[in-house]
N, C-alpha and C positions, 0 to 999 in steps of 0.2 A: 452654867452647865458645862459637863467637861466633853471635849472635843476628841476624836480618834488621834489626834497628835499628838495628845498632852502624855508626857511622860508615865511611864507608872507609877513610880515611886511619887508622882503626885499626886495619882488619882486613890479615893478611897473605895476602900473594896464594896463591891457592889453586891449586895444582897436580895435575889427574889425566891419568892416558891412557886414552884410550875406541880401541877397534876397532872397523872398521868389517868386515863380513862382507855375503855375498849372491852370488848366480847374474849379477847383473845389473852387470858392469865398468864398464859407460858411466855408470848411476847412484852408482858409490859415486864416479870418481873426479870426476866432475863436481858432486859434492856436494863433495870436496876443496878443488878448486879454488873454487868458491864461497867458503867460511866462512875458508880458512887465509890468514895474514897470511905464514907463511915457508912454504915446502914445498921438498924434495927434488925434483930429477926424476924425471917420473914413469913415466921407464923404471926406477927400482928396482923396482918392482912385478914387470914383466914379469922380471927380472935377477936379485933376489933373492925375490921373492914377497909383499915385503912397502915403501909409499913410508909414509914418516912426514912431518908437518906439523905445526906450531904455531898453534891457535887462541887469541886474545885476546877472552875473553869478556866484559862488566860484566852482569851479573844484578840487575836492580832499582835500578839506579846506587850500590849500597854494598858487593855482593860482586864482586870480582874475582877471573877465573880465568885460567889455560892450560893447555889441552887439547893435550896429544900424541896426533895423530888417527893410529894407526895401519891404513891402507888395505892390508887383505889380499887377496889373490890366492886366490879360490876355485874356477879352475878345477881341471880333472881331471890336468896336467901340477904342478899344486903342491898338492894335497890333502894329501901325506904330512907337508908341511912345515908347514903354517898354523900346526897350533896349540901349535907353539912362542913364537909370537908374542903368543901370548893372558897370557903371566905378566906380573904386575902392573897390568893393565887393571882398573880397579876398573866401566867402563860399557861395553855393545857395541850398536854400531844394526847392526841386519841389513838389507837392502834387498831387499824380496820385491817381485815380478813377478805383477802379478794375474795372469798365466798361469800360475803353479806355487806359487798359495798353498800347498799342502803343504808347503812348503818349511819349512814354521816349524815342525812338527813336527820335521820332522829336523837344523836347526838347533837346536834347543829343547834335544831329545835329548843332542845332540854338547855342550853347553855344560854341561850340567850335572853330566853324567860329568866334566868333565876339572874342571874351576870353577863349584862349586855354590853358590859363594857370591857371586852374581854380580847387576849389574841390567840386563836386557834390553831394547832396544825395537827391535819390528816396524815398520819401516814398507813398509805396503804402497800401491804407488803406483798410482794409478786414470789410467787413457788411456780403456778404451772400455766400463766399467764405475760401476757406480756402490756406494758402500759399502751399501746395503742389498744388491744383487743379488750381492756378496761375500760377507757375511754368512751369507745365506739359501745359496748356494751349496754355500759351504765350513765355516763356522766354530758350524756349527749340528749337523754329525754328531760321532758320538759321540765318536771319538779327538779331538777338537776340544773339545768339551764339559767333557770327564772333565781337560784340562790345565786350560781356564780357569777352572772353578770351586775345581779345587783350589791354583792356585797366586793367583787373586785376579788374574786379569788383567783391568788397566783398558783398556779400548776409546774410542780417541778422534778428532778429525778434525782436522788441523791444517794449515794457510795461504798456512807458511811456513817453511824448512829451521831460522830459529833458532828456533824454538816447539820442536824435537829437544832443543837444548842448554837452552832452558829449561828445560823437565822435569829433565835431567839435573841441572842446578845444584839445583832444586830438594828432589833426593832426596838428593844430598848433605850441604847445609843440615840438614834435617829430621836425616841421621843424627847429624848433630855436635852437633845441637840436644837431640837425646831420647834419644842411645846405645844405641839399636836399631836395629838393622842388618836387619833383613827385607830380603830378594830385591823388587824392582820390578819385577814384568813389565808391558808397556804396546804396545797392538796402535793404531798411528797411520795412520790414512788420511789422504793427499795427493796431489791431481791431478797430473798431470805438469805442465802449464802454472803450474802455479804452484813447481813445487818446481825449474825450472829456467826461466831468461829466455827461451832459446831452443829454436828445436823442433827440432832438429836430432838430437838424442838420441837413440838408438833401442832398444827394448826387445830384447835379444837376450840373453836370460836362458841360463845354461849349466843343466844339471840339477846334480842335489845329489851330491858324489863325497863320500864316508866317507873321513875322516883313517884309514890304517892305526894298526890298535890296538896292534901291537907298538912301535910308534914314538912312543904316550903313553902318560900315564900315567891309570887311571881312577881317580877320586876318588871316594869312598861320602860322603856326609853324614852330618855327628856326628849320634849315635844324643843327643842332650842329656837328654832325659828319662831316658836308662839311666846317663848319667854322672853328674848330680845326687845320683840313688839313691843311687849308692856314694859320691860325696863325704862324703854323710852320714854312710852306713855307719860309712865309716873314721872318724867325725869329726876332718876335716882344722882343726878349728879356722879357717874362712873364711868372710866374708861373702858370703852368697849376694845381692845387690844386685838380681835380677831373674831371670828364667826363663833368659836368655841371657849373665848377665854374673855374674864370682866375683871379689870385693876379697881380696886377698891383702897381708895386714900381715909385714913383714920387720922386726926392731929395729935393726937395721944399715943398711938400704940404704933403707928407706920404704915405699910400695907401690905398690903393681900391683895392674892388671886384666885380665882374661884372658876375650876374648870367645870363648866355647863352642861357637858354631858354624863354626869356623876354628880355632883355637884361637891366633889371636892375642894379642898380649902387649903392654899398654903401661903405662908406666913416669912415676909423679910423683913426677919428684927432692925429696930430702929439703931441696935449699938452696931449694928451692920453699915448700916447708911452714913451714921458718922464717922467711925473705924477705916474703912475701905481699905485696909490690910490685908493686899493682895496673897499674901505670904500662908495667914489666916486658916485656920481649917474652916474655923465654923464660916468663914469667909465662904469658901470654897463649896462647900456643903449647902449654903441659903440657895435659893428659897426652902423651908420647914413646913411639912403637912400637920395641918391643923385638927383633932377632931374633933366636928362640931356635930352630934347626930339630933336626929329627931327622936320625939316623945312617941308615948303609945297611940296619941291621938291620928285618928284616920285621916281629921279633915274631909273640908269638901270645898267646893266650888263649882257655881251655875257656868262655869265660862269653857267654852267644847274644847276639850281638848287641855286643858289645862288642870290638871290633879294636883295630889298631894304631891310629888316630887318636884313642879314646877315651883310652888307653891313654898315648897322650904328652902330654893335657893332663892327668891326671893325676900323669906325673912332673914337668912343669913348676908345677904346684899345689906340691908337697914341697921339691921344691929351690928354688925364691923365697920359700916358708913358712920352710925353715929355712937357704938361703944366706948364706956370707960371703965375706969375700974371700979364702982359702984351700980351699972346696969348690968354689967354681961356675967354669963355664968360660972363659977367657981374654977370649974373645970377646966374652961377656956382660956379665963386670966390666967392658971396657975402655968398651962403651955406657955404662954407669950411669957409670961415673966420668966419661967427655966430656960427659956431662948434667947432673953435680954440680956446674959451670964457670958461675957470674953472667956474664950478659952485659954 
């Protein structure tokens, strides 16, 4: 994983999509237009429900990024559709309206039912308030209290719209750097005068419309501490590496890691382990995310607490422990093998 030291011209550009969420249309797309170097027009939005753009980030002059800033449509005419939009968004900034701070509860809510594995940030934008008289307001009773202390939400004041994507580069780094992946959440206050040049913008926040539940899908979070247990149990013969992360040694293909709370899968080629050509891109670049998904089947199981989710990283544990290239699925080989290929 590459380090805030490592030169630039060594590091490869780094690529994610952040969406952007919130009541308040004039702030997300005027934030759009601010920060993107390409954009869509921005009747997609109103057309499809959702405009996408291209950010060109440099973070500390050695990491470089591009952000696909997906601007969603949260009124009450595209509620049913948004969060379709939300798959493979690894950041989301929500844009809350000091008139309907609640909001963040029920965005909160809505995010983590569908992507619980997710890093958030609030910003909430001040016109005729100031961040204590918010605070003291809203963010001090109980439903308010009982998220932030349980999820470690940091509270902060920022100046200026890229101090957002800082933070964001920032938690990403860290992840690559220490291979824990912990949820971010971050409640950001900024003035309006500062978070846009001109004052023309107007706060006309919609209320918060509920995606139809038939329309997604709700996602439970891995129970990890109940899937450990059993890993044990069975002894699956695998390196437990950390509270979140299981090494899985294959003789044939090499190995894999499989982060528990997703149940993500990534892959260091075997011509990697021989090679160790430090020089290497594809060096550089391992470990490789794997996709391994589940079938249509629901599944079950009589054991509390333990569903289908626990339930397929457990098969994923077995068949990468004892896969070759005659058991495992098409799909799977054909990854490991276009990964086995020296650049």
């Amino acid at each position: 994983m590459n380090s805030l030291e490592t030169p630039l011209l060594r590091n490869p550009l780094i690529k994610k999509k952040i969406c952007i969420l919130g009541g308040t249309e004039n702030y997300k797309d005027e934030f759009q237009k601010k920060l993107s170097s390409n954009s869509l027009p921005l009747e997609n939005k109103q057309n499809i429900g959702v405009n996408i753009s291209k950010i060109d980030f440099s973070f500390k002059k050695y990491e470089k990024f591009e952000f696909l800033l997906w601007n969603i449509d949260c009124r009450q005419q595209r509620a049913y559709l948004r969060t379709i939009f939300y798959n493979g968004a690894e950041a989301i900034i929500i844009f809350i309206s000091e008139t309907k701070v609640d909001q963040i509860l029920y965005y909160f809510n809505e995010i983590q039912a569908r992507i619980p594995s997710i890093n958030i940030i609030f910003c909430i934008i001040l016109e005729h308030f100031t961040r204590e008289e918010i605070i003291n307001r809203h963010l001090k009773n109980e439903d308010f209290n009982s998220i932030i202390k349980s999820n470690n939400v940091y509270i902060d004041e920022i100046s200026e719209p890229l101090e957002i994507l800082d933070q964001i580069c920032s938690i990403f780094l860290k992840r690559n750097k220490y291979k824990e992946m912990e949820n971010v959440y971050i409640i950001d206050f900024i003035p309006l005068n500062l978070l846009f040049d001109h004052s023309d913008v107007t706060d006309e926040c919609n209320d918060y419309y509920e995606p139809e539940r038939h329309n997604t899908n709700i996602i439970r979070a891995i129970n990890t501490e109940q899937l450990i247990k059993y890993i044990l149990n069975l002894n699956l013969k695998v390196q437990i590496e950390s509270d979140n992360w299981i090494r899985v040694k294959n003789k044939e293909l090499g190995n894999f890691s499989i982060y528990l709370k997703n149940g993500n899968v990534y892959y260091y080629p075997k011509i990697c382990e021989k090679c160790r050509d430090n020089r290497c891109l594809k060096f550089k670049k391992a470990p490789f995310f794997i996709c391994i998904e589940a079938g249509e089947s629901a599944g079950w199981t009589n054991i509390d607490g333990f569903e289908q989710s626990e339930l397929l990283i457990i098969t994923k544990i077995l068949a990468l422990k004892e896969g070759n290239e005659n058991n495992l699925p098409k799909s799977v080989l054909k990854q490991i093998k276009n990964l086995n290929r020296c650049e």
